[in-house]
C-alpha positions as CSV (number, residue, x, y, z in Angstrom):
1,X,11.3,3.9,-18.8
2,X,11.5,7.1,-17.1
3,X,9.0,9.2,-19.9
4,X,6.6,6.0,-19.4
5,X,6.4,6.2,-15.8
6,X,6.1,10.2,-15.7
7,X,3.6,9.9,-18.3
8,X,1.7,7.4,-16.3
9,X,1.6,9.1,-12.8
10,X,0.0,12.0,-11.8
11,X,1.8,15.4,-11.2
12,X,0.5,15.9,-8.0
13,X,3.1,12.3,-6.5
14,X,5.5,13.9,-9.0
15,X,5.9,17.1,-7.3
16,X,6.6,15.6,-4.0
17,X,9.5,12.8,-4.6
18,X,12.2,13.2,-6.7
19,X,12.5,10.2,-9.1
20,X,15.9,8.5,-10.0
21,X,16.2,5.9,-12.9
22,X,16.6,2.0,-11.7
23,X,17.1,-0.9,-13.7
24,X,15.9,-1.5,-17.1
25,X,12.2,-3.3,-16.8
26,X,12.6,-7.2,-17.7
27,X,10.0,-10.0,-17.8
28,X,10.3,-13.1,-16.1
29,X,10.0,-12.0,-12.3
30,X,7.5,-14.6,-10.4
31,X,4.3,-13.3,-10.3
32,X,3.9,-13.2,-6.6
33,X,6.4,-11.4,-5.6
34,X,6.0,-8.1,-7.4
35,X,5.6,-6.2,-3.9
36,X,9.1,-6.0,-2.3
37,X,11.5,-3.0,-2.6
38,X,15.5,-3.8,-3.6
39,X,17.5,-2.7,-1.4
40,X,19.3,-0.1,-3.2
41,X,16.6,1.9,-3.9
42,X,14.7,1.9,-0.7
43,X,15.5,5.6,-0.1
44,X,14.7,6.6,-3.6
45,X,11.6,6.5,-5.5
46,X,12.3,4.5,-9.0
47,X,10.7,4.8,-12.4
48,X,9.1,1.2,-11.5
49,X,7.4,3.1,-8.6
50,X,5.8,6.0,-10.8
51,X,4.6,3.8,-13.3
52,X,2.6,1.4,-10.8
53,X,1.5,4.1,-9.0
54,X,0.2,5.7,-12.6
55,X,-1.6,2.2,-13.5
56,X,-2.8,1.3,-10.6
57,X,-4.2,5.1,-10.0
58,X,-6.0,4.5,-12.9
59,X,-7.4,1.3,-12.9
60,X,-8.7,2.1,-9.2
61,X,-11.0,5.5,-10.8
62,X,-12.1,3.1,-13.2
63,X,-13.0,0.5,-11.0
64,X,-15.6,3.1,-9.9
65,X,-18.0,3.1,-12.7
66,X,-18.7,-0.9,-10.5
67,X,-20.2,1.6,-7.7
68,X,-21.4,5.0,-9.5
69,X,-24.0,3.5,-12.2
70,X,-26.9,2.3,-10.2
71,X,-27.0,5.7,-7.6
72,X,-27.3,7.5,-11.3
73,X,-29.5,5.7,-13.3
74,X,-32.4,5.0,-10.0
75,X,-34.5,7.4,-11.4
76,X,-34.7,5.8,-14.6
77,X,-35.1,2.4,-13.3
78,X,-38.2,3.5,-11.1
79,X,-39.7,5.4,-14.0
80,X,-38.9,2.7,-16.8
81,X,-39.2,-1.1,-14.4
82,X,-41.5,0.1,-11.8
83,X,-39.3,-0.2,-8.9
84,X,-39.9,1.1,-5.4
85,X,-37.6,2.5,-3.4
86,X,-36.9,-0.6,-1.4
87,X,-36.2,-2.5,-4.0
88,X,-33.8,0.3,-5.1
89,X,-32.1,-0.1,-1.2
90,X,-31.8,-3.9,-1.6
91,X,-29.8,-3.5,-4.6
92,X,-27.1,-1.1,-2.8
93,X,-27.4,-3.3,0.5
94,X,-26.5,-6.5,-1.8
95,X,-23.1,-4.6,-3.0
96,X,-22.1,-3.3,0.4
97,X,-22.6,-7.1,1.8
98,X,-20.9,-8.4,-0.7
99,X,-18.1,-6.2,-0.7
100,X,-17.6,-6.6,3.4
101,X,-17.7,-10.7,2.6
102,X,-14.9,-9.9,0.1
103,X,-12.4,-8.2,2.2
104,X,-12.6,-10.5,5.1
105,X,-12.0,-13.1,3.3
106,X,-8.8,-11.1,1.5
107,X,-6.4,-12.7,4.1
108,X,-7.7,-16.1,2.8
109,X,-7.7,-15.4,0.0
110,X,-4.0,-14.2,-0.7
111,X,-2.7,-16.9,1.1
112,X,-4.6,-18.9,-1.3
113,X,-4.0,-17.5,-4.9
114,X,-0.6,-14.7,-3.6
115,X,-1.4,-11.2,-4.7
116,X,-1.3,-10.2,-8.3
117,X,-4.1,-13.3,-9.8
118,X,-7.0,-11.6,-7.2
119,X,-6.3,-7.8,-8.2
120,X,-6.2,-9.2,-12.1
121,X,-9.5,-11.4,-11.4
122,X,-11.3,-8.3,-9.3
123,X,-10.8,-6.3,-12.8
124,X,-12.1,-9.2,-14.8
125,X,-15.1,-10.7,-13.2
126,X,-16.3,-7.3,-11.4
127,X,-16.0,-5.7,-15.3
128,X,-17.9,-8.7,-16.3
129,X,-20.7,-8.4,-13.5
130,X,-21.3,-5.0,-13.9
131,X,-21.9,-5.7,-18.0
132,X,-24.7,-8.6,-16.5
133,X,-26.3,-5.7,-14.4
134,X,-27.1,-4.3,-18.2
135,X,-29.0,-7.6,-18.9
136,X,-31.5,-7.6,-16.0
137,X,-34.8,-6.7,-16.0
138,X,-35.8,-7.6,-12.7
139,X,-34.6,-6.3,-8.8
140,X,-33.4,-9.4,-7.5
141,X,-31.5,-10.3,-10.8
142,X,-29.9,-6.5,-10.6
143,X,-29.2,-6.9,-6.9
144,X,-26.9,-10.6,-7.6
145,X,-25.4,-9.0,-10.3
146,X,-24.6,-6.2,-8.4
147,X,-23.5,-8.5,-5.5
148,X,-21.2,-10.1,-7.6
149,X,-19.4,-7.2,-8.8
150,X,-18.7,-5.9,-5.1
151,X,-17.9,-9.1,-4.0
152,X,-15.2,-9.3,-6.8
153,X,-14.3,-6.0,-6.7
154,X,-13.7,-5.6,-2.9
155,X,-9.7,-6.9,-2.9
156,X,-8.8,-4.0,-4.9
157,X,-8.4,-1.1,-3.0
158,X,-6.5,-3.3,-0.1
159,X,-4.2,-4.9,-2.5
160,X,-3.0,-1.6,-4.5
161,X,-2.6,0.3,-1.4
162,X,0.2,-2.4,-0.5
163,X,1.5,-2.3,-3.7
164,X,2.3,1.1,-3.3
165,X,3.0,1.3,0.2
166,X,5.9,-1.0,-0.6
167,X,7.4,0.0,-3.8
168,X,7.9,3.5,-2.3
169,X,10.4,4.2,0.2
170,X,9.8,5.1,3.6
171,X,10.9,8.4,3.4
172,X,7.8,9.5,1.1
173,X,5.2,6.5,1.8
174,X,2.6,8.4,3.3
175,X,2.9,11.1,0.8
176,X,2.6,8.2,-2.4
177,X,-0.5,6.2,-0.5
178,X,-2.3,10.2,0.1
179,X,-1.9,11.2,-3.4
180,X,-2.8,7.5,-4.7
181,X,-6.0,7.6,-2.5
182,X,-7.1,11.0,-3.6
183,X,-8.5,8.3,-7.3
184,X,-11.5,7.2,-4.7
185,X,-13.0,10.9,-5.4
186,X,-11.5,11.9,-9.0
187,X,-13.1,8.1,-9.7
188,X,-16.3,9.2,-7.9
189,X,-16.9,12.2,-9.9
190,X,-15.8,10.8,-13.7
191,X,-17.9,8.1,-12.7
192,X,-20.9,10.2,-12.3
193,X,-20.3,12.1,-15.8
194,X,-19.5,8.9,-17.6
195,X,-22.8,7.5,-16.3
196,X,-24.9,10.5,-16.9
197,X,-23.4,10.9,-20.3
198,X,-24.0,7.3,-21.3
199,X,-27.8,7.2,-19.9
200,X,-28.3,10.5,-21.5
201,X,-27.3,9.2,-25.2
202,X,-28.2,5.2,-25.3
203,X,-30.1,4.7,-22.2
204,X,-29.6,2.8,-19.0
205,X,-28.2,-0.7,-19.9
206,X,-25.6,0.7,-21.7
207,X,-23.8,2.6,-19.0
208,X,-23.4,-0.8,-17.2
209,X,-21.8,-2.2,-20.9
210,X,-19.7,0.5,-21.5
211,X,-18.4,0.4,-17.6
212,X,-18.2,-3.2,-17.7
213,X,-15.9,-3.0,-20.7
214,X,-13.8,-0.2,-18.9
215,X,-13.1,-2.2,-16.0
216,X,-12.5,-5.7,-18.0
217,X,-10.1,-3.7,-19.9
218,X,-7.9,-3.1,-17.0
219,X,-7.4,-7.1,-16.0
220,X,-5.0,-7.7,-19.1
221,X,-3.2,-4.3,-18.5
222,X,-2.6,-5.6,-14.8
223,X,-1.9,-9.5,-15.6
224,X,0.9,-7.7,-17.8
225,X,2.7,-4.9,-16.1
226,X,2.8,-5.6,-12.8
227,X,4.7,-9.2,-13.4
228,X,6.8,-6.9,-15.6
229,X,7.1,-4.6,-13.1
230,X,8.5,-6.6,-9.8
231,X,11.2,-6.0,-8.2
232,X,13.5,-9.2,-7.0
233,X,12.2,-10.8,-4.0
234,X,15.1,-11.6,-2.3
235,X,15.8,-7.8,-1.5
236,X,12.5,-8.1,-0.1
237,X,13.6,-10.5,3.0
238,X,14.2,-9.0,5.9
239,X,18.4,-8.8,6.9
240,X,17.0,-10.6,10.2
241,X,17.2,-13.7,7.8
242,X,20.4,-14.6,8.3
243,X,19.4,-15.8,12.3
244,X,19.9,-19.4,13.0
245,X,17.5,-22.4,11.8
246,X,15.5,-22.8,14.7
247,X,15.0,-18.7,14.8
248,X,13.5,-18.8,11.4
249,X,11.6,-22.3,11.3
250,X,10.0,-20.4,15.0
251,X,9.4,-17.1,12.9
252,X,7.5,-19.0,9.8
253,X,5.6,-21.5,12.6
254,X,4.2,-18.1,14.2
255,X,3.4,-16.5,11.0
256,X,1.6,-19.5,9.2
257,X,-0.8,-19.2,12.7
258,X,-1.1,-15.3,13.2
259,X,-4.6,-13.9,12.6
260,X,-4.8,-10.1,11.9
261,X,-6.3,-9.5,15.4
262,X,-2.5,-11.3,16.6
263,X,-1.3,-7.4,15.2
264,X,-0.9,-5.0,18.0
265,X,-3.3,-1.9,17.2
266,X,-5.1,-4.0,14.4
267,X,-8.6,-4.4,16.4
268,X,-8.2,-0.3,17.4
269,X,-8.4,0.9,13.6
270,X,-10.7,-1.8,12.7
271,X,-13.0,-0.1,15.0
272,X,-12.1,3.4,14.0
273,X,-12.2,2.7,10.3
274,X,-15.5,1.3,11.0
275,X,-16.8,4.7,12.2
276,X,-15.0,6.6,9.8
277,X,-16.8,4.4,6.9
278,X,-19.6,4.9,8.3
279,X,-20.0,8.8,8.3
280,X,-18.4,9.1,5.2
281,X,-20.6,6.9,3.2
282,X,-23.7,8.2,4.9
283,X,-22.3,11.6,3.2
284,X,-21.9,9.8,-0.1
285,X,-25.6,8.1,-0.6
286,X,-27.1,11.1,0.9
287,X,-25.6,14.3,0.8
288,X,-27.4,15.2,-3.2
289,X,-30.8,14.3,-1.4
290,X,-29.8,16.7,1.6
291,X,-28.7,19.3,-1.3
292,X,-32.3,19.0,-2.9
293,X,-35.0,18.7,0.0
294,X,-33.5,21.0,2.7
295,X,-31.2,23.2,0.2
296,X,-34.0,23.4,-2.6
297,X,-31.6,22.2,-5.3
298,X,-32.9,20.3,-8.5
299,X,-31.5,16.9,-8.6
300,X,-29.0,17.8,-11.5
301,X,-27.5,20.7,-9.6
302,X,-27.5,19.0,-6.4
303,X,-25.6,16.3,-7.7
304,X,-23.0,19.2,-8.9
305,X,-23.0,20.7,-5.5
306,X,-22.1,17.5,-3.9
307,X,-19.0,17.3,-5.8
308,X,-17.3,20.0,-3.1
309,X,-17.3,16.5,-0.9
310,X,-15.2,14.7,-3.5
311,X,-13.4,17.9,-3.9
312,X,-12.3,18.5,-0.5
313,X,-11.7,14.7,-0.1
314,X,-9.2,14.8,-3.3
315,X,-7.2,17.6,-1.9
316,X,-7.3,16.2,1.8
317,X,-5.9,13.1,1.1
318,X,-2.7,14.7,-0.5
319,X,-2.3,16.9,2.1
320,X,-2.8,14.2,4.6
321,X,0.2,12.1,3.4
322,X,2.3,14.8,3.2
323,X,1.5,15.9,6.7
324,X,2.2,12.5,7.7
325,X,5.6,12.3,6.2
326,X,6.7,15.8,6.8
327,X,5.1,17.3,9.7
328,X,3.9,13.8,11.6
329,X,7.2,12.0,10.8
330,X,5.7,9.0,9.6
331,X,3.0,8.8,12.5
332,X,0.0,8.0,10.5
333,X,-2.2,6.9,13.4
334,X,-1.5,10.1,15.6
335,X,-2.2,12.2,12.0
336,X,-5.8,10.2,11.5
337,X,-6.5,10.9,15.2
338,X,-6.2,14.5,14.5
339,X,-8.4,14.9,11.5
340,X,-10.8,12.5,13.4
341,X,-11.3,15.1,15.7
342,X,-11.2,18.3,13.3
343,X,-13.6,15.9,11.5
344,X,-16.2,15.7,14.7
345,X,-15.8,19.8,14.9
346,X,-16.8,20.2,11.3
347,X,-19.5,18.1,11.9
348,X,-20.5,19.8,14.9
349,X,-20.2,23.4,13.2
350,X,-22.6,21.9,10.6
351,X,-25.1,20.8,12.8
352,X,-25.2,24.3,13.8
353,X,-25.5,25.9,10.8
354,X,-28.8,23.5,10.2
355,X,-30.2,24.1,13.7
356,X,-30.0,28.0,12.9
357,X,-31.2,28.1,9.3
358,X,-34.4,27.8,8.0
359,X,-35.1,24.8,5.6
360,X,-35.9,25.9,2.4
361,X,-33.2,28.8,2.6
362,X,-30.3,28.4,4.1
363,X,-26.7,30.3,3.5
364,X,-25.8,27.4,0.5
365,X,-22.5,28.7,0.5
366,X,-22.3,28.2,3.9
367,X,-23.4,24.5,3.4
368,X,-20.8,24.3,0.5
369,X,-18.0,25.1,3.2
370,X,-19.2,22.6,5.7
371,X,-19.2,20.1,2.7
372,X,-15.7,20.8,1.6
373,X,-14.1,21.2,4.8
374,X,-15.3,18.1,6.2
375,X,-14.4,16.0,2.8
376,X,-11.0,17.8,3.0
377,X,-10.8,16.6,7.1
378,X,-12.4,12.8,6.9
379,X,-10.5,12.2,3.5
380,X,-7.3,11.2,5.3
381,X,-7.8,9.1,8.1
382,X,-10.2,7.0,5.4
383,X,-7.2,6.4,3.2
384,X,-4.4,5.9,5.9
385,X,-7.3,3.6,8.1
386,X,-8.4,1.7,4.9
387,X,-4.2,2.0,3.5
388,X,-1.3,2.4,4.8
389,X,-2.0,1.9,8.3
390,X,-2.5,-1.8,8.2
391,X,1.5,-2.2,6.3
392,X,2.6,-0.1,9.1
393,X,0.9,-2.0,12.3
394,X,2.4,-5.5,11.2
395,X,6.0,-4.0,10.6
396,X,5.7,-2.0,13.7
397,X,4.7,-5.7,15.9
398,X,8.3,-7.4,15.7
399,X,6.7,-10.6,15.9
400,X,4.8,-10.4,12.2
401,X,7.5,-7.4,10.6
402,X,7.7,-8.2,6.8
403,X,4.8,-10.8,6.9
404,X,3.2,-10.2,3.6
405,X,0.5,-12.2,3.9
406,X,-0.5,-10.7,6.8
407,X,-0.3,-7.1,5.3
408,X,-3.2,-8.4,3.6
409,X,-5.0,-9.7,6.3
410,X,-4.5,-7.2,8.3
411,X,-6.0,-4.9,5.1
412,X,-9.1,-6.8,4.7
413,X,-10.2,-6.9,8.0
414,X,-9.5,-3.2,8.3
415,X,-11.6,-2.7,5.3
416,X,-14.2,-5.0,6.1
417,X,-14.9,-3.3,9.2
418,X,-15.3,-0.2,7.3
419,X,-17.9,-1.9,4.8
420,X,-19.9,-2.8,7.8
421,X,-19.6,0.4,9.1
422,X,-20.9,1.8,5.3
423,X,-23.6,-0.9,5.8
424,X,-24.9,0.1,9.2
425,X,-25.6,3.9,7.9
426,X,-27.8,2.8,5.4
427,X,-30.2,1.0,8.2
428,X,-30.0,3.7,10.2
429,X,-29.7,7.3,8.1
430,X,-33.1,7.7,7.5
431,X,-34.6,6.9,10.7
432,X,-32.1,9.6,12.3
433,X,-33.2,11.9,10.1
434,X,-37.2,11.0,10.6
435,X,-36.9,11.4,14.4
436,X,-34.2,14.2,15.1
437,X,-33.9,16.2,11.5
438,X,-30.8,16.7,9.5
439,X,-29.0,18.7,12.3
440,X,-29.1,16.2,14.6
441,X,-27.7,13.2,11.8
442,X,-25.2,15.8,11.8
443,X,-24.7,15.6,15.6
444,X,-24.5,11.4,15.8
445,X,-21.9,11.9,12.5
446,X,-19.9,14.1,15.1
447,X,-19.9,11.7,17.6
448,X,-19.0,8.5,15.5
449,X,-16.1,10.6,13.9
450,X,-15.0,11.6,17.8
451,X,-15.4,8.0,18.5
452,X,-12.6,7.3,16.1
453,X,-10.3,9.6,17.8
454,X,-10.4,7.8,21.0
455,X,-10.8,3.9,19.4
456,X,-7.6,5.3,18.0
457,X,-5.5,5.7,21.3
458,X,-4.3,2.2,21.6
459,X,-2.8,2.5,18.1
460,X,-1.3,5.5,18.2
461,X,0.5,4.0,21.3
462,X,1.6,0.9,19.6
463,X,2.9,3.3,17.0
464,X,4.6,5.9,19.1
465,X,6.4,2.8,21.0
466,X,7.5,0.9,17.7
467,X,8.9,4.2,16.3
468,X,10.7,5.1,19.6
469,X,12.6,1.6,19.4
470,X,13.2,2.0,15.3
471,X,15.2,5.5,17.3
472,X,17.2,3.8,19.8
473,X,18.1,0.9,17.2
474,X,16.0,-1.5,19.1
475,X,14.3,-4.1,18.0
């Protein structure tokens, strides 16, 4: 088991935790409860943790190539269908409404169908949406296609993050969740060369087969291993178990009603994730165009260039998690608020650099900079917002601690904020641009990224409180 799940993860978990051998791998654990930690383990990280966080590292940079395809074959489908650009935008506003409607409904969802049947279905029916994209020939056909595959595809992220914010011990959490986010941008970027490698051979409707098969592939792959892969879920239960009748039967009666706004600091990173989201997807749908009209790139090379984003974003994300575990001592929301701000001041710097350059011919390296350093800075409070954090708010609140359900809540309305935040920068991007130029976008990025830093404060307090009491053997 060990070679398997060293083979499956990355090096760059590998080089941080120190992996110790558990139990031989047997079938028959119920399929709902692959999520909990045995005991004995919980300050070691097991083979069984390596090789989910392998799979599920993977599966989540394929699941990319349901995002990717349409931003790379536009051009084409302008030049070949006759679109217009608005048609274009409606097809990219149907996934990022879609996608927001799946997460906050993921709550409802898990306490529905559990946890391992939506992840397998998100594989299977966002594989097979994506393939259906392939078959249309018209913009509203392509945009309910596309629909369907975010909509499907939205419980994903969420539900993998908890998976491996609970099969790892606490000890090395934030540094697993970092290194498993940094497959957002190494997804991004093979999802661009796949496409553009597919379009460039057998045209457009086969990079939507060919990435519809890729992510269908995944669903039996999950359906199988993770089942084989649970740990038992009585190690999982809380040792506060053992309290009297009426104790528990009060504890399940409050859980069964909780909402995710019931979680102390919930509503705070909802609202910072949401402007987090925002700037960073406003970066993503636009940062090749700002490469190629204000830079003076050609499309193709711009499109390289804007890899330093992903880059940056790949690298900060490790670095965040092991910050947060080594440095930050487990305080994730403190850590986010910190690179919020470093964030705003990148932004800022950036917006300088634009206000003093001329368009046309600016210091590109310069540019190249700003674009890594602020991928590097925004990567890790998006993956701790849109991760961890949500696991760590409901065990911090001693009413909900261990509600596993409500981790997933808690997730999807977390990330749902942040699709409406992704959402809101697509109505509003261009107009910025239109009235006060690219420096000043660059200034309102600042400010929403700021704006997460203080939305953060009442988190970072419930956190700091709850980790204070954890010291003093409170509870």
């Amino acid at each position: 088991p060990r070679s398997l799940a060293s083979a499956m993860a990355p090096p760059l978990i590998t080089a941080f935790v120190r992996p110790r051998l558990a139990a031989p791998l047997t079938w028959g654990t119920p399929i709902d409860s692959l999520i909990a930690v045995p005991a004995e383990t919980e300050e070691s990280v097991t083979s069984r943790a390596l090789f989910i966080f392998g799979l599920t590292y993977v599966a989540y940079a394929v699941l990319y190539l349901a995002r990717k395809p349409v931003s790379v074959v536009k051009t084409t489908l302008e030049a070949e269908l006759k679109m217009s650009i608005a048609a274009l935008g409606r097809i990219d506003a149907a996934l990022l409404l879609a996608y927001t409607a799946g997460q906050l409904l993921l709550g409802r969802t898990v306490a529905m169908l559990g946890r391992t049947l939506p992840l397998v279905l998100a594989f299977a029916l966002s594989g097979a949406s994506t393939a259906t994209f392939g078959l249309a020939s018209s913009a509203s056909s392509m945009a309910t296609a596309w629909a369907a595959s975010g909509f499907f595809a939205a419980s994903a992220n969420p539900l993998m993050v908890i998976l491996i914010g609970e099969v790892f011990p606490a000890s090395v959490r934030a540094t697993a969740i970092g290194a498993w986010a940094s497959s957002q941008q190494l997804g991004g970027i093979a999802a661009n060369l796949v496409s553009a490698a597919v379009l460039r051979s057998y045209g457009w409707r086969s990079v939507f087969f060919v990435s519809g098969a890729a992510i269908a592939a995944f669903a039996p792959l999950l359906a199988v291993a993770l089942p084989l892969c649970a740990p038992n879920p009585a190690a999982a239960r809380p040792a506060a178990t053992a309290s009297p009748p009426q104790a528990r039967a009060g504890a399940a009666k409050r859980r069964a009603t909780a909402g995710p706004l019931a979680v102390r600091g919930a509503a705070a990173v909802a609202g910072g994730y949401t402007f987090i989201k925002m700037a960073r997807y406003c970066l993503m749908f636009w940062l090749p165009f700002f490469l190629s009209k204000y830079c003076g790139f050609s499309p193709p090379a711009a499109a390289s260039v804007a890899t330093a984003f992903d880059v940056g974003g790949a690298a900060g994300n490790l670095a965040a998690g092991v910050l947060c575990d080594r440095l930050y001592g487990g305080r994730m929301m403190l850590a986010s608020l910190h690179l919020s701000f470093a964030t705003a001041a990148g932004f800022l710097a950036w917006a300088v650099l634009c206000a003093a350059s001329v368009e046309g011919s600016p210091p590109v390296l310069l540019h190249v900079a700003a674009i890594t350093f602020i991928g590097f800075c925004i990567a890790g409070p998006d993956g701790i917002l849109g991760g961890g954090a949500s696991r760590a708010l409901v065990d911090y609140d001693p009413r909900h601690a261990g509600d596993r359900t409500l981790y997933a809540a808690v997730s999807g309305m977390v990330n749902g904020c942040g699709s409406i935040g992704a959402l809101l920068q697509g109505l509003v991007t261009s107009q910025l641009v239109a009235v006060v130029g690219w420096a000043g976008l660059f200034v309102a990025l600042a400010a929403a990224t700021l704006a997460t830093s203080v939305v953060l404060l009442p988190a970072v307090a419930v956190e700091r409180k709850a980790l204070r009491r954890e010291a003093k053997g409170g509870d």
